[in-house]
Every structure is written in C-alpha cells, then in structure tokens.
C-alpha positions, 0 to 999 in steps of 0.5 A: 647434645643440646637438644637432648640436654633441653629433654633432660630438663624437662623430666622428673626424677619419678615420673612416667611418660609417653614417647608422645608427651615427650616428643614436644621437647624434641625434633628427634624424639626416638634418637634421644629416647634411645639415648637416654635409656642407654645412658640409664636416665630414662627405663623404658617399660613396655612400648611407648612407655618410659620412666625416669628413676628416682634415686635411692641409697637402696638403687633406683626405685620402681615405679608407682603403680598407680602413675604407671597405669595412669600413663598407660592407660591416658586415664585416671578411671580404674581400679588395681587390685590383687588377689592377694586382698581377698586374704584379708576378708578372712575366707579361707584364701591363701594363696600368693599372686605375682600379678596386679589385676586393673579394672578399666574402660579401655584395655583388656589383655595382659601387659608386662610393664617395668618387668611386672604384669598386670592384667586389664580387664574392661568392667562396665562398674567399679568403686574408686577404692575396693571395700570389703562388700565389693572385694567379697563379691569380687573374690566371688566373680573370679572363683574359678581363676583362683588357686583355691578349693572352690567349695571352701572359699565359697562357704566361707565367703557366703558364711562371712557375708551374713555379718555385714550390712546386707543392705550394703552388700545387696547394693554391691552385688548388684552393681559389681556382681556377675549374673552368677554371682547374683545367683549365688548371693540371692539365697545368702541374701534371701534376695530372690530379685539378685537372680535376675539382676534386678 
C-alpha cells in the first residue's frame, strides 16, 4: 500500500497521463493502475491513457481537450477543431457535429478518448490558431463530409470570400487548400496559378 500511496503523490488533480510517464513511480505500474481506477483516483480514457479527476461541486470535470490530446499524440504540434466553427463564417452551415476533428503529423484514424471522439487527420500544413481565411478554406477542403447542401454553402463561402483580404486569403489557399479547393478558389480569386498549386 506504500507503494501505491508513493503514485498517488505524484499525481494532479486535472492532469493526464501516460501508463509510461506513470510507470517510474512504480515497479508494479498495471496492478496500481488497475487500483486506482477502480477506486476512481484515476479515469482511464482509451489504452495507455489515464486522467486524474478534478473535483467540482458539479461532480468530477472532464478532461481538457487540448491536454488530452497532447498526451495522446506525445506532441504539442496540432490543431482541434470542429465543424461547428464553420457556423460562425456566416455561409449557410448549420449544422451540429458531436466530434472534434485533430490535425497532426502522427496519427490518422478515429480514437474515442474519455467517451467523446476525435478524428485525427495527418496534414502536412496548419496554423497554431484556425483564422477566418483557413476556416473558410478548410470548410472548403471537407464539402463533401458535410451534412449540408453542398451547392449552397459553396456559394455562400465563395460569395463570402470576396470581403476578405484576398492577399490573405490567396496565401491560405495555397498553404492549407486541396488541389480541388485550389481549383475552386482560382476564379473567386481571379488567381488562375491557385489551379496548379503554384
């Protein structure tokens, strides 16, 4: 009991962690684990991943996303976002999603972490923070994944584009944009060099 009692001291109320990060602390790191999470010190969140709960007078708190991720993925270079920030670009979205998408360089796949799902996608190219010039090219990337009437939102978003900067806009078109968003933006933009991603 000792032992497991040297592991509790060592974690925050808050934190996530790695059964690897945790395993210094003890020589019997998956019988102490198991303990811990069926005495509800520790959540276990998918496999090799554990949160300890912060204690609110609303019950225990989830988890923050950004933290999460950062200890799932070992890296602190990517990007969350949901679909639901494209409602605030003002071009006909309206839609609801129940999943966080993450933009990375080391996983792809859908992963359920602490009951909620986030959808990793390995992108070559993305901003630190989503701003409205790459959310619009973005929204223009992922059309098709949408639950929208495609025509619409393309006018809208292709209507909306010509009151930004379209120097700004130009550059996140071609940093984030798919070849056939390139092509889509190129008349938009009276940029015919968008259609060969030049």
């Amino acid at each position: 009991m000792a032992k497991l009692d040297d592991l509790k001291t060592h974690l925050q109320a808050g934190q996530t962690y790695r059964r690897a990060e945790l395993s210094q602390w003890s020589k019997a790191i998956d019988r102490h684990l198991a303990q811990l999470v069926k005495e509800r010190t520790l959540e276990k969140l998918s496999g090799g991943v554990y949160y300890c709960p912060k204690k609110t007078t609303f019950g225990d708190a989830p988890p923050d996303d950004q933290m999460l991720v950062r200890t799932f993925l070992k890296d602190d270079r990517f990007l969350l976002l949901t679909p639901n920030s494209y409602n605030a670009l003002g071009v006909a979205t309206t839609q609801l999603y129940s999943y966080t998408v993450v933009y990375n360089h080391k996983r792809h796949g859908k992963f359920k972490l602490g009951g909620r799902v986030f959808d990793f996608r390995m992108k070559p190219h993305f901003p630190k923070k989503p701003s409205a010039e790459f959310l619009l090219v973005d929204l223009v990337n992922n059309i098709k994944q949408l639950a929208e009437d495609t025509d619409s939102v393309l006018n809208a978003a292709f209507k909306k584009a010509q009151s930004y900067d379209l120097k700004v806009l130009s550059k996140a078109v071609r940093h984030y944009g798919s070849s056939r968003a390139q092509k889509h933006f190129a008349e938009t933009l009276s940029d015919e060099s968008l259609k060969y991603g030049t």
